[in-house]
C-alpha positions as CSV (number, residue, x, y, z in Angstrom):
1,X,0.0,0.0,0.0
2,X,1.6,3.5,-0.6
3,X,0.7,4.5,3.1
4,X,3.4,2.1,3.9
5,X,6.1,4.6,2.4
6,X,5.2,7.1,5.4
7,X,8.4,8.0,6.0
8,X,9.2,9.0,2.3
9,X,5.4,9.7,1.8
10,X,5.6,13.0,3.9
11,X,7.5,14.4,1.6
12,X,4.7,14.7,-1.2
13,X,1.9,14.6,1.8
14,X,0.2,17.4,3.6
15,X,-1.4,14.7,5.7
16,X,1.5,12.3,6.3
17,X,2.0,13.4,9.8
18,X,-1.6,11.7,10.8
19,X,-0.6,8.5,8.8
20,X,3.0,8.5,10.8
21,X,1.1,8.4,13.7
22,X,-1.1,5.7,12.7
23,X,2.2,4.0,11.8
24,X,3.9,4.3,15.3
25,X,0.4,2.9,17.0
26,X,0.9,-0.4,14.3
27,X,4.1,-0.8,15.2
28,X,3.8,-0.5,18.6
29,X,0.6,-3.2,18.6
C-alpha cells in the first residue's frame, strides 16, 4: 500500500504526519 512509504510519503503529503502516527500505534501493537 503506498501508506506504507510514510516516511518518504511526507514528503509529497500534507497529511503524512496523521498516517505517521497511525504508523507508530501499528508498530507499537
Amino acid at each position: 500500500t503506498p501508506r506504507g512509504r510514510g516516511r518518504m510519503g511526507r514528503l509529497f503529503n500534507p497529511f503524512a504526519e496523521s498516517t505517521i502516527a497511525v504508523r507508530q500505534v501499528e508498530e507499537a501493537a
